[in-house]
C-alpha positions in Angstrom: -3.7 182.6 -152.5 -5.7 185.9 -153.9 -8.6 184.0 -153.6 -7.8 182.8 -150.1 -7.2 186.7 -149.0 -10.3 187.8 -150.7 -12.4 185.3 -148.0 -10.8 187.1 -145.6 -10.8 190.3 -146.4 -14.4 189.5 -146.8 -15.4 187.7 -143.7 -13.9 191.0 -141.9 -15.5 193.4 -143.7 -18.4 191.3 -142.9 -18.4 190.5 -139.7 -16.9 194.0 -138.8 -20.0 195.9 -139.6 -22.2 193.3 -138.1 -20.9 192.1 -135.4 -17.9 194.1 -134.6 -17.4 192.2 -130.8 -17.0 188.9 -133.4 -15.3 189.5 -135.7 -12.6 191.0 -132.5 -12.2 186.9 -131.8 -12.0 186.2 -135.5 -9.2 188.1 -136.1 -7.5 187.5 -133.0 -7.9 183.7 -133.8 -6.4 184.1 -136.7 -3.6 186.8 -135.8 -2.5 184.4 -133.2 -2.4 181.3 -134.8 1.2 180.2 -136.8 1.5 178.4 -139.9 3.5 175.1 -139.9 5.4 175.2 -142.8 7.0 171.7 -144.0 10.7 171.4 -143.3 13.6 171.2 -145.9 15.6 168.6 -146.5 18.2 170.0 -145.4 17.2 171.1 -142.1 15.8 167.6 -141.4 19.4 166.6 -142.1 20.6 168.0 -139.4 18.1 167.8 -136.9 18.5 163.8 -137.2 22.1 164.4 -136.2 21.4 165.9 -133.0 20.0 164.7 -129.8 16.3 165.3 -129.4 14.2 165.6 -126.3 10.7 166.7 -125.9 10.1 169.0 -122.7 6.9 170.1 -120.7 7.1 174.0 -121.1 3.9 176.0 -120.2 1.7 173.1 -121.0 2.8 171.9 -124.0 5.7 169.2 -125.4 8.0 170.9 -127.1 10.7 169.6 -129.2 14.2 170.1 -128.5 17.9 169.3 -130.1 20.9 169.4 -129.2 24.7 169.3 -130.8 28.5 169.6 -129.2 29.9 170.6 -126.5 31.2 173.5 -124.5 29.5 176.7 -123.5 25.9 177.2 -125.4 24.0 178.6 -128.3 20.4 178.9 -128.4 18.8 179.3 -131.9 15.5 181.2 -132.0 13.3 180.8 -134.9 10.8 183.5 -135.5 6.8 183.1 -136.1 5.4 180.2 -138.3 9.1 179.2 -138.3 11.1 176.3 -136.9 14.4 175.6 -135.5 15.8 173.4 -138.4 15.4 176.6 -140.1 18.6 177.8 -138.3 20.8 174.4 -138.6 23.6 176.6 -141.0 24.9 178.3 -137.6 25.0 174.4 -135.9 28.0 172.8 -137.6 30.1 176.7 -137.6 29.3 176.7 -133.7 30.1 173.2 -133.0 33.1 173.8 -134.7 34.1 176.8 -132.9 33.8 174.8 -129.3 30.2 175.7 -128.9 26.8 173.5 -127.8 24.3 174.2 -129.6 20.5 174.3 -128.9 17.5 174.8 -131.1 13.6 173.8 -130.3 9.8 174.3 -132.1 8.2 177.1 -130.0 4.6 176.0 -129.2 2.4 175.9 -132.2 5.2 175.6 -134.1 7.1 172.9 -135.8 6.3 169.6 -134.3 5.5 170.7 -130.7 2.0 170.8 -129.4 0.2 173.5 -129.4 -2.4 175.4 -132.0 -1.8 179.3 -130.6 0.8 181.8 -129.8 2.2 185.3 -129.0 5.0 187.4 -128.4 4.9 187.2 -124.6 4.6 183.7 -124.9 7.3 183.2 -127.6 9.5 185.3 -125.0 8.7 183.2 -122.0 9.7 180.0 -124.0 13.1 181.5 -124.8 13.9 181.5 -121.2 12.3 178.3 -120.2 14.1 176.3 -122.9 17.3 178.3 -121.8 17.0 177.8 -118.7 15.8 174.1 -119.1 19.3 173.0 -121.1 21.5 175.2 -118.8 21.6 178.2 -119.9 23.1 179.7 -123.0 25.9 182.0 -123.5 25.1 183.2 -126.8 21.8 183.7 -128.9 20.8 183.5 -132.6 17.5 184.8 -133.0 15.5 185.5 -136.3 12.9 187.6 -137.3 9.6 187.5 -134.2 12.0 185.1 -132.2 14.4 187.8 -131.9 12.0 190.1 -130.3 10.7 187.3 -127.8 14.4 187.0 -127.5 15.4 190.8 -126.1 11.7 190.9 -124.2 13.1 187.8 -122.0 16.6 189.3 -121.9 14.6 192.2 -120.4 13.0 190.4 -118.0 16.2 188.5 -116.7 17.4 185.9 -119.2 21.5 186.2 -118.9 23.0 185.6 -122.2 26.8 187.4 -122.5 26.2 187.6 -126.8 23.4 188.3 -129.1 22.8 187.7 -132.9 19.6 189.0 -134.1 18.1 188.5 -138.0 15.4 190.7 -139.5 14.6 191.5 -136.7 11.3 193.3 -135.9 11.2 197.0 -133.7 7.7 197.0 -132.6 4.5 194.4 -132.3 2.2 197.4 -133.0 3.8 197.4 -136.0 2.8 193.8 -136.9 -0.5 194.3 -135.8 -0.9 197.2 -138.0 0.1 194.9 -141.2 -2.3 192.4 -140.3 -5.2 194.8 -140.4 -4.1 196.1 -143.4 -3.9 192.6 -144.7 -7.0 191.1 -143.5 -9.3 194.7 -143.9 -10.0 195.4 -140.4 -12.1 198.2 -139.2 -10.5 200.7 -136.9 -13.0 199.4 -134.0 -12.0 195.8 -134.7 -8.1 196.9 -134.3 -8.5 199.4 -131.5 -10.5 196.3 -129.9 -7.9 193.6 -130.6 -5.2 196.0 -129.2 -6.9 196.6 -125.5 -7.8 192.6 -125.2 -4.2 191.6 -126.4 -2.8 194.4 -123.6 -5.6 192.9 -120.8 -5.1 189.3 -121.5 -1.1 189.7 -121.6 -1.5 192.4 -118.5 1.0 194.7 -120.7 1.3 197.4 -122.5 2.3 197.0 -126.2 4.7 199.7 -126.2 6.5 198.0 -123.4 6.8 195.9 -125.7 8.5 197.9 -128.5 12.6 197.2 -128.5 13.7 200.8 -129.0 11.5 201.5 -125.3 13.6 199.1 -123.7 16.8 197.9 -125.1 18.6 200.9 -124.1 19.0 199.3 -120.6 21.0 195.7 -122.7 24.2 195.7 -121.9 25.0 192.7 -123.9 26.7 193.1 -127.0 25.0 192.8 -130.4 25.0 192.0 -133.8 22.1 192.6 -136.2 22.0 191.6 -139.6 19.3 193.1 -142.0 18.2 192.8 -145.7 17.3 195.7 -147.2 14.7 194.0 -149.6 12.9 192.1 -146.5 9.4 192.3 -147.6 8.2 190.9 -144.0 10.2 193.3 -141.8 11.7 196.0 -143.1 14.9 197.2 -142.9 14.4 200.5 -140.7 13.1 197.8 -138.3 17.0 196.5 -137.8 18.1 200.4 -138.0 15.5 201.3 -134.9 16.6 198.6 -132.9 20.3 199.3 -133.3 20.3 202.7 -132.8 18.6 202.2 -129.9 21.2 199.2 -128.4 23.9 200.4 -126.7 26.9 199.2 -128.9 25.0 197.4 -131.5 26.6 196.5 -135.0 23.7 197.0 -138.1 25.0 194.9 -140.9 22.9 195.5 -144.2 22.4 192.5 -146.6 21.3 192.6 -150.2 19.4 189.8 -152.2 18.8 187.4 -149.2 15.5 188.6 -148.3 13.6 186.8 -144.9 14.5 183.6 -145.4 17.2 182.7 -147.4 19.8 185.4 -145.1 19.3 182.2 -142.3 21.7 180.4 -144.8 24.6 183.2 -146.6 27.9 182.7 -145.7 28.1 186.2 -145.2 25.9 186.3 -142.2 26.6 183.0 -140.8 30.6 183.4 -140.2 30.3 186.9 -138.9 28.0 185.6 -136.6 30.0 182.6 -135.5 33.1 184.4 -135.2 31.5 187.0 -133.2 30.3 185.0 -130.8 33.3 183.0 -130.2 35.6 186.6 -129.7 35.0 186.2 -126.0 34.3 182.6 -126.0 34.4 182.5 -121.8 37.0 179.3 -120.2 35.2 178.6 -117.8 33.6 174.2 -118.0 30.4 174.2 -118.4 27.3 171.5 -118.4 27.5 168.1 -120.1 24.8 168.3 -123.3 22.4 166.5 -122.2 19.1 168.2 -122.1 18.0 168.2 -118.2 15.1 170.4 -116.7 17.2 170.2 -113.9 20.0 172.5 -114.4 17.6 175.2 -114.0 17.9 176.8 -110.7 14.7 178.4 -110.7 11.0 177.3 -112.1 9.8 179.5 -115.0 7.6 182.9 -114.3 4.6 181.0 -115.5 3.4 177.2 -115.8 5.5 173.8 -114.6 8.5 172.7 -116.3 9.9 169.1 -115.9 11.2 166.6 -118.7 8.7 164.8 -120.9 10.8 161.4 -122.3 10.4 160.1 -125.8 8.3 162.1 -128.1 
């Protein structure tokens, strides 16, 4: 692994002080591109208990499951994640009265795709929402909880939020990555103004604390405070800034292994299903056709089989 960061630390420095216009794509290749890390047991578990789909989102198949009935959940995983890696919440929620919904983003999991990015991320959260008719509540983790409040911004109507780790600003991400990697100034200033041309947005527009101030929905966050990928003022930022937002600090679980505690997983459950709404809704099955309106971007329509 030290050996593998040295190459690129040294292909940056390289190419930085060479060819500083290259080395812009090499590091956007790589800052873009997820890992696809194998699947637990236990995850796989449960995924083969629920009902799988594959949809046509943006130009790529992605995978879908689905357990229960009743008003839904849609679990979020964050980047180089997948959605078995959220399967604890699945039984709870069915339990509780709840259909539940998880899927591999793009470039993830086993969907298609080789690339990815926040505003991507955030337009697949409301095209899989909107393609299994809409979810009530969401459980998002870690990058897929930002994608998750930047299409809540831009319309997705969910009534309850759960967020994990969740990160406050994608400046800051790109800051670790040059840090990482030993980019130049040049090469980061670079990768920042083609990221904010291609995506035709700012990245502080970007940042939850500029935005989530105008969320009405309620939220829960919970944060460890020995998360070596996003740190805990991340969680604080983002709830001060939420209007109503509940911070609750964890100790020991870290990233990862907070996706599975007890202690995170019934407090989420339970605050989800405080205002559980009466109303019936959709059957489970997975249908592109209970959206009422095509995505912002790209066709949607139902891919069968896998």
């Amino acid at each position: 692994m030290k050996m593998a960061l040295w190459g690129v630390r040294a292909t940056s420095k390289g190419l930085g002080a060479v060819a500083p216009w290259a080395a812009t794509a090499w590091a956007e290749k790589l800052f873009f591109t997820p890992r696809r890390p194998k699947r637990s047991r236990t995850a796989e578990a449960v995924l083969a208990k629920g009902q799988q789909r594959v949809l046509k989102l943006g130009g790529e198949k992605v995978a879908v499951w689905s357990w229960g009935e009743g008003p839904r959940v849609l679990l979020v995983h964050g980047w180089s994640g997948y959605g078995g890696q959220l399967t604890a919440f699945v039984a709870p929620l069915v339990e509780a009265g709840f259909s539940v919904v998880t899927y591999d983003a793009p470039g993830h999991g086993v969907s298609t795709g080789s690339r990815s990015s926040l505003p991507e991320m955030a337009d697949m959260v409301a095209w899989v929402g909107r393609a299994t008719g809409g979810p009530y509540a969401v459980v998002a983790h870690s990058f897929g909880a930002a994608a998750t409040a930047v299409a809540m911004r831009d319309g997705l109507k969910v009534e309850r939020a759960v967020f994990i780790s969740p990160p406050a600003d994608p400046r800051w991400g790109l800051e670790d990555f040059a840090r990482t990697v030993g980019l130049t100034d040049g090469v980061k200033r670079r990768m920042a103004e083609r990221m904010e041309e291609r995506f035709d947005v700012s990245l502080r527009d970007l940042a939850l604390p500029t935005f989530v101030p105008f969320l009405k929905v309620p939220l829960r966050i919970f944060h460890d405070v020995g998360d070596r990928e996003v740190p805990f003022a991340s969680g604080e930022a983002i709830a001060r800034a939420w209007p109503g937002a509940k911070l609750t600090r964890t100790e020991g679980l870290g990233h990862h292994r907070i996706l599975y505690a007890p202690e995170v997983v019934k407090p989420s459950v339970d605050f989800i299903a405080e205002a559980r709404p009466r109303n019936a809704w959709p059957a489970p099955e997975l249908l592109a056709a209970a959206s009422a309106a095509p995505p912002p971007r790209g066709l949607l329509r139902v891919v069968h089989g896998s």
